[in-house]
N, C-alpha and C positions, 0 to 999 in steps of 0.2 A: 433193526434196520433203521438207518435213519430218513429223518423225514423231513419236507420242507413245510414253510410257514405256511403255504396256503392250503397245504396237505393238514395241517395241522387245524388252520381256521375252519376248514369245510368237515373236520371231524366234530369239532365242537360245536360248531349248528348243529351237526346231525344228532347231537348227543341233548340239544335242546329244544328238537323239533318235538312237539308229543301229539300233532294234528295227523300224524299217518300211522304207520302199523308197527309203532314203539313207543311205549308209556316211560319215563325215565323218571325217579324222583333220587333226591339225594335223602340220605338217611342222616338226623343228626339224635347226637348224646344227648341228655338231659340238661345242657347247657349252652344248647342250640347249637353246639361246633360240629361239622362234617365229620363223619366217622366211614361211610362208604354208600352205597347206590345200590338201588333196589329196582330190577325195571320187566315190564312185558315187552316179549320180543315175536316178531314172526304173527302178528296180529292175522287170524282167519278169520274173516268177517262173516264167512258164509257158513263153514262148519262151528265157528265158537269156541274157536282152540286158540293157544298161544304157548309161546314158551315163557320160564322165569329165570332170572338172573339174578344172583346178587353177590353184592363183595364188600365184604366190610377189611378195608384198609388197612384202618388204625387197629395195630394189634393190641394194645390195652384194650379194646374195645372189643373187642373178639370172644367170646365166652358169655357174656352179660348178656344175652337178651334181645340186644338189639335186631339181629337177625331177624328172628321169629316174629319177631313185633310185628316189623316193617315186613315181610312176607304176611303174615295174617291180615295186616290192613290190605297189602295191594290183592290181595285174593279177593275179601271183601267192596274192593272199588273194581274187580274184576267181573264177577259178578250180578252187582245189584247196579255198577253205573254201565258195566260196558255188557252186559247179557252174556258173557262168556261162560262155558258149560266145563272146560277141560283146560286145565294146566299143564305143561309136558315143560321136563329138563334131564339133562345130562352133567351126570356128573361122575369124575375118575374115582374108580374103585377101591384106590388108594387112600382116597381121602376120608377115613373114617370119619373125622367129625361133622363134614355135610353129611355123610351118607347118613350119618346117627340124625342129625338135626332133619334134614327130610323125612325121612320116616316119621319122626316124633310128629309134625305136622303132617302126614298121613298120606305123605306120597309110598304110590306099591313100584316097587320092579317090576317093571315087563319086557325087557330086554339087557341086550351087554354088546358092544360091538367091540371085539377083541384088538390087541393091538391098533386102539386108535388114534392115541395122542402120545407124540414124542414129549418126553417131560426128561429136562437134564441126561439124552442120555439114553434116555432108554423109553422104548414104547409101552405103554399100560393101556389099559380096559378101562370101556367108557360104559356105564351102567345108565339104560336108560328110565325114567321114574315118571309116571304120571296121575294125578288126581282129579276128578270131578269135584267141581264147587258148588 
């Protein structure tokens, strides 16, 4: 859907604010170029929960590492800087390779919310996965 410029400006601050209850960093390769963004979302101040997010973009960059990197450090500034206890995210069932990559970093299932996400077409299952840090 399209969007206009100030719809567009007011997304980009928001994606630069990190003073409220969203941490956003951008991930780069070994040659300091962007490859995609790693962030806490849904900041609970009171319980010490949040969610995670991440997307790495650049598909050469995809497979390598970087992912895991960049989630084990924002775990670690999750943590030891912000006192947070619990991580939580969702992610589609379909996608083996997060599913495989979260686990390996030690997220368990505790849920599935069926038919959640229209993707091309067709609705799939949304698995939900959380870890203590």
């Amino acid at each position: 859907m399209p969007i206009s410029i100030d719809q567009q400006e007011k997304w980009m601050d928001s994606i630069i604010d990190t003073t409220g209850n969203n941490k956003r960093f951008i991930i780069c390769d070994n040659e300091n170029i962007p490859v995609g963004m790693v962030g806490l979302y849904n900041i609970n101040w009171i319980h010490r929960t949040c969610e995670i997010g991440l997307y790495i973009g650049n598909k050469s960059a995809q497979g390598r590492g970087y992912g895991k990197e960049s989630c084990r450090l924002i775990e670690q500034f999750a943590k030891e800087y912000l006192n947070l206890r619990k991580i939580k995210l969702n992610v589609v069932l379909d996608n083996e390779a997060a599913t495989r990559m979260w686990k390996f970093l030690g997220y368990e299932e505790v849920g599935k919310f069926r038919d959640e996400r229209f993707i091309k077409g067709e609705y799939k299952d949304l698995v939900l996965m959380e870890k203590f840090i």
